[in-house]
N, C-alpha and C positions, 0 to 999 in steps of 0.2 A: 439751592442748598442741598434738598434731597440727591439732586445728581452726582452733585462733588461729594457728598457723602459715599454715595453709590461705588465711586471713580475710585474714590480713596478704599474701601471695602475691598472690591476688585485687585486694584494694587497689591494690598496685605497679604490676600488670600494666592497672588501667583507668588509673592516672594516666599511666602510659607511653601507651597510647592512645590517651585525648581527649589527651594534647600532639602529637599527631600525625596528630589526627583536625579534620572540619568545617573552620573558614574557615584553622587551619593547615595543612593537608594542601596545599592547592592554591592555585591562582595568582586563583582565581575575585574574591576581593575585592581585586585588587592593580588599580592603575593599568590604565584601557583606553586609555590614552593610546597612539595609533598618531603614527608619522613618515612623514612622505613622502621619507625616504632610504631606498631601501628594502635598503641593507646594513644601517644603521642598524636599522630594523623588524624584519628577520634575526635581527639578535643579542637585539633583544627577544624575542620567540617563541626565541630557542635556551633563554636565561634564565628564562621562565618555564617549557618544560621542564622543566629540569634542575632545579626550584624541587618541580613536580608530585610528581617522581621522587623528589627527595631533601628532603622537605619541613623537617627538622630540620636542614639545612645552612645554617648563617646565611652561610656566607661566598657564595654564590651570590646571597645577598636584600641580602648591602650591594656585590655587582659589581651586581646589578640598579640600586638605587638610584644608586651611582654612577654608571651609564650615563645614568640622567637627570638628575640632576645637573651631568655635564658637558654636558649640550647642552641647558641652562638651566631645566631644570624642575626647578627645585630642589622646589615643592611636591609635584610627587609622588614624589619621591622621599624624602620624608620622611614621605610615607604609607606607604611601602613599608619606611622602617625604621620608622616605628610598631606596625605588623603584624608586622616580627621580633622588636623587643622584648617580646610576648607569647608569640612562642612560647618566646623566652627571656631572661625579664627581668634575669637574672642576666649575661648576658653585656657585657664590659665595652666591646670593641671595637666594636661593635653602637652604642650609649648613646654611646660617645666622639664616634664619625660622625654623631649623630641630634641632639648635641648643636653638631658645627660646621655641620651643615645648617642648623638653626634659629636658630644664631647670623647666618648668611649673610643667612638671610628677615629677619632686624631680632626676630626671635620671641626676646630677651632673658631671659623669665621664667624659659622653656621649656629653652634653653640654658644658663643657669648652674644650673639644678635637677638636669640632667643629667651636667654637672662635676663637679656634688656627688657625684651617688650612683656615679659611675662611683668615684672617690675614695673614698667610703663601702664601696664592694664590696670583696668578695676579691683583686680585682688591684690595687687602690688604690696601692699603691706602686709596681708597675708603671708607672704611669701621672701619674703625680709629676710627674715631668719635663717630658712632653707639655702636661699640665693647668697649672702653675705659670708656664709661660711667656707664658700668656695674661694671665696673674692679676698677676705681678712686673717692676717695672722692672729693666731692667741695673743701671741704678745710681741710688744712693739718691736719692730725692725727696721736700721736704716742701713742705705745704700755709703760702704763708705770707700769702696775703690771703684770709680767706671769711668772708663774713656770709650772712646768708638771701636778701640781694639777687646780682644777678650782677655779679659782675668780670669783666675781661678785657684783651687789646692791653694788658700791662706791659711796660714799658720802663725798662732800669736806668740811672743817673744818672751820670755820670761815675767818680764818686770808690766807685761801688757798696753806697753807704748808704741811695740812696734809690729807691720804683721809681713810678713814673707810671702810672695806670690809668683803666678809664671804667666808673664804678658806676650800676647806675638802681636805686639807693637810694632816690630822690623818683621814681619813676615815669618819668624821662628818664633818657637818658645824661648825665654830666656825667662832667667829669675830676675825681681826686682824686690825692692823692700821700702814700705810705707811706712813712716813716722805719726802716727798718729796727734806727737802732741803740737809738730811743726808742720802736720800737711805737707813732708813733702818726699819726693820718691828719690830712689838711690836704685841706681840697675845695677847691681852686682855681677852678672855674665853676660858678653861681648862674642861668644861662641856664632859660628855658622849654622850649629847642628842644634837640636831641641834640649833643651832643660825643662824638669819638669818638676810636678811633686813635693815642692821645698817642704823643710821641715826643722828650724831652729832645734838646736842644740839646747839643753835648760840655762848652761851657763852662757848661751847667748853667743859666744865666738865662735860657731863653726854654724855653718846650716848646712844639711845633706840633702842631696836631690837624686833622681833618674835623669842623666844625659847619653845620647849616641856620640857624644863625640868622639868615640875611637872606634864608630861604625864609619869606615872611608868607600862602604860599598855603592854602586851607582843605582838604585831601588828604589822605589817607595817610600815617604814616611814613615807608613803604616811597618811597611816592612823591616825597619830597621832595627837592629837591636839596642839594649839600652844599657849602662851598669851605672852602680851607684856609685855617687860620685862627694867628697867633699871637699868642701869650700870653707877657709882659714879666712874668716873675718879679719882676724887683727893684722897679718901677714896679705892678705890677697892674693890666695893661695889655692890651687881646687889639686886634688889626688883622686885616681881610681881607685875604690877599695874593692873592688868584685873581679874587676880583669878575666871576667868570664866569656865563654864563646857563644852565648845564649843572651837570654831577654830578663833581667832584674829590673823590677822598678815599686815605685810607690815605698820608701823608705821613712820609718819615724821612728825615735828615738824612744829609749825608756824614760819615765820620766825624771831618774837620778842621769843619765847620760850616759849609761857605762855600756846599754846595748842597742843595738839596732836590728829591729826586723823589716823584712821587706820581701815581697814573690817573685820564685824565680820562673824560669819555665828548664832549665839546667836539668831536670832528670829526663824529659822525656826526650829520648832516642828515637821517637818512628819517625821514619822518612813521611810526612804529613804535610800539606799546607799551614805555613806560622799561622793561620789562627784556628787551626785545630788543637795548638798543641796543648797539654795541660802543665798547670802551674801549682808551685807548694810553696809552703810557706819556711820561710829561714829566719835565723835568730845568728847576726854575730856579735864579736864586740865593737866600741864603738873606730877603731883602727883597721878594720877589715877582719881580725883574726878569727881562724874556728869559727869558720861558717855552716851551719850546719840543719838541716832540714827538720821543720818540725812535723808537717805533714806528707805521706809518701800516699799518695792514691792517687786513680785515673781522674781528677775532677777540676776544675779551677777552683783554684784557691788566691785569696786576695785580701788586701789592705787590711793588713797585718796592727793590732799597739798593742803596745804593754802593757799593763798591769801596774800601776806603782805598787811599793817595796819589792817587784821580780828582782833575786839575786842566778848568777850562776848554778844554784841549787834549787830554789823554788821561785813558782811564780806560774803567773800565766798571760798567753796573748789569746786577744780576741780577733778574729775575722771573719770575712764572708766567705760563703762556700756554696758552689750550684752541685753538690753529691746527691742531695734528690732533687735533682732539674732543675727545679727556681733555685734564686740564691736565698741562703738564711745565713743568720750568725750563729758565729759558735765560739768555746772555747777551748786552748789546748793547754796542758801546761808546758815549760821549758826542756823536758824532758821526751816530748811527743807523745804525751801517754794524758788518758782520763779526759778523753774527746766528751765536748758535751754541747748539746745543739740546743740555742737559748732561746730563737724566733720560730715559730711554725706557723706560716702562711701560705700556704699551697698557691698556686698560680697568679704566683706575687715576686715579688724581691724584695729585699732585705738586706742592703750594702753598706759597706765602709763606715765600721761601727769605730765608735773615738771615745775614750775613757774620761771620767771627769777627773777634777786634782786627786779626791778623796777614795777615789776606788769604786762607787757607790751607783755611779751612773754611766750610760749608755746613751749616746747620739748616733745617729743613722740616719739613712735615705731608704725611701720604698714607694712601690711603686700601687701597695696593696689597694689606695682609692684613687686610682685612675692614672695620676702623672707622680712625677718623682716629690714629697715631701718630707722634712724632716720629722725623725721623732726622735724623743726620749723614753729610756725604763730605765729600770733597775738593771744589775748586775747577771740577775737569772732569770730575764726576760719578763716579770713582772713588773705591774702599772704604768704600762705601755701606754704614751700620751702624744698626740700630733701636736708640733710646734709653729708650724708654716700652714697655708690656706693660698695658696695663688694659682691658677694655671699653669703658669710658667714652672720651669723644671727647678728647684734646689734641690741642690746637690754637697753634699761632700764636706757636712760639718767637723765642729772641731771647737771643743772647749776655751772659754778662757782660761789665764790662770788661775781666777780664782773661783771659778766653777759658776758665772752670774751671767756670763754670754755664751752665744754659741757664734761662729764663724762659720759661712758657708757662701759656694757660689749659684749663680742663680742666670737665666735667660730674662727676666721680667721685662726689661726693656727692651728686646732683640738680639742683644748680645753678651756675652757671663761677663758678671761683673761682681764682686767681694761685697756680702753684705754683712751684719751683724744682728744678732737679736739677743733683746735683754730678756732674760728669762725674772727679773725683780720687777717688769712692768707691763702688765697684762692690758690690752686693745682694751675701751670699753664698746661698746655698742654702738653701730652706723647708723647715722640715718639714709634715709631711701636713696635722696641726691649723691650722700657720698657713694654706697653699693653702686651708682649708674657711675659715675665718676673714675672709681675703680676696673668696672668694667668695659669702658672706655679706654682706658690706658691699657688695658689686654688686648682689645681688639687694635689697638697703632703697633703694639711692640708684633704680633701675627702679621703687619705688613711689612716689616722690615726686613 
């Protein structure tokens, strides 16, 4: 008895050891990564000190990595919680940090494996909350166009029965249009070239889109040029209204129907590669006429809506703009005058902003916590609120009519597909199976 006591003693005391011994013990395999600030380099060398000294202290090895993490190395700093997760695989907080690192690098697989297990451990309900928030919308969303091919740019119909989208189910974009209360699809364009963008008319007979088809050049996709284009529902009927020599696209309607805005790239002259060039923002009527530029500056400018009640005399459109580097929104009026910047997110984005019925709100995508999700504010960038929670990218909402949904596309499964969120029905609270469950289906739609 005393021997196996002895045996088992022994045992404990090398496994305590080697966890504390060879490349745990010291800072020798961590990042040699020096800085030339050298307060900055300072607290490196204080860190791996204190790392040498107290080599079982993880909280020393995730300020370590967090120090390079915040001054943009993120990759070694996820070397650096690699190395703690070994000396303590069990630790939760460790794995939760190694997991929003690797989410940051785009390393996907890596990150939601580590959600899981952080989830699976000991502290897993701990960490519920934290973890869940990544994983769960605010408020309920269903999936209500998806095929194997991609969807995207939906847009609701007047009366909210029906939504307008651009599938490349034939290997092009073409528009099609969903019946919401018969489930069933109607392809509206039969073209060779790309449709894109759709965007229902209010009184429902016409939808205007971005098409190349009267780009017959032999190029690129990417390369082609686009003009807006509309399409006579009751007739079956599509006309150029732009007949321009350049790139228009992304067209939506006022909410009475009398104008359309949409970006061109039409001013910029320099001999450049197309995707250098810059784009403004234009306002016509809804016949093509009196087209005419609301923004003139070197910057891109995009995805242009109106304002309900804008007349020919007042009003205003909102859009995105990269004029200080990231993109934010802004707005202008119809006039080109009384510019005013709503979002301020420094090295973020802040795109394709969509008005509600009432005038009052604000739907967007950004990129500000790590991947593209939607949000809501107000009109002048106040009580900014995220809508969406998935890894997966949404993108590119858009109101119902009566201001209780939002429309938008989305990767969740592997490929874009039209979803819907009721902003009248708020998620309540996961439990733990479901968060792993969810997280699950992140990690199959990363393999597709």
């Amino acid at each position: 008895m005393i021997k196996t006591c002895t045996f088992f003693s022994l045992i404990v005391f090398l496994s305590l050891f080697l966890a504390c011994s060879g490349s745990k013990t010291s800072t020798a395999d961590e990042p040699t990564l020096s800085f030339a600030d050298t307060e900055l380099q300072a607290k490196v060398e204080e860190l791996k000190e204190k790392i040498d000294d107290n080599p079982g202290n993880l909280l020393y090895r995730r300020q370590f990595a967090e120090l390079y993490y915040q001054n943009g190395e993120s990759l070694e700093a996820l070397r650096v919680l690699e190395r703690a997760t070994i000396v303590d695989p069990g630790d939760a907080e460790t794995k939760y940090m190694y997991a929003e690192v690797a989410e940051s690098l785009g390393d996907l697989p890596k990150a939601y494996q580590a959600y899981k297990d952080v989830l699976q451990g000991a502290d897993g309900d701990q960490y519920l909350s934290r973890v869940s928030s990544k994983f769960s919308d605010a408020f309920v969303v269903e999936k209500v166009i998806g095929t194997s091919a991609n969807e995207a740019f939906g847009s609701f119909s007047a009366d909210g029965n029906k939504i307008v989208y651009q599938s490349d189910q034939s290997g092009n974009w073409d528009i099609f249009e969903y019946d919401l209360v018969s489930q069933t699809t109607n392809q509206i364009t039969f073209n060779p070239s790309h449709e894109e963008n759709p965007h229902y008319s209010p009184d429902g007979k016409s939808v205007v889109y971005a098409s190349t088809f009267e780009d017959r050049r032999d190029v690129d996709y990417d390369q082609k040029l686009r003009d807006i284009f509309l399409y006579d529902m009751i007739n079956k009927k599509e006309w150029n209204l732009t007949t321009n020599g350049s790139n228009d696209w992304r067209p939506r309607y006022s909410p009475d129907g009398m104008f359309i805005a949409f970006a061109s790239e039409r001013d910029d002259l320099r001999d450049v590669p197309f995707y250098e060039l810059y784009s403004n923002i234009y306002f016509m009527e809804n016949d093509g006429r009196f087209q005419m530029a609301l923004t003139k500056d070197e910057s891109n400018n995009g995805s242009p809506c109106i304002a309900p009640g804008t007349t020919e005399f007042n009003g205003y459109v909102y859009f995105d703009s990269d004029r200080t580097r990231d993109y934010e929104i802004y707005r202008i009026n119809i006039r080109g005058e009384e510019l005013m910047q709503i979002t301020f997110n420094p090295s973020s984005n802040d795109v394709s902003p969509s008005i509600s019925p009432l005038g009052d709100k604000l739907v967007f995508f950004s990129d500000r916590d790590g991947n593209y999700e939607i949000y809501m504010m107000n009109t002048d960038g106040s009580a900014q609120q995220r809508l969406t929670s998935n890894p997966a990218d949404d993108c590119n909402p858009g109101f119902s009519p009566d201001g209780n949904k939002v429309i938008f596309h989305a990767n969740r499964t592997g490929n874009y597909d039209i979803y819907v969120l009721d902003l009248t029905k708020q998620t309540g609270t996961l439990q733990l199976t479901e968060v792993i469950a969810k997280i699950d289906e992140a990690m199959q739609g990363t393999q597709q």
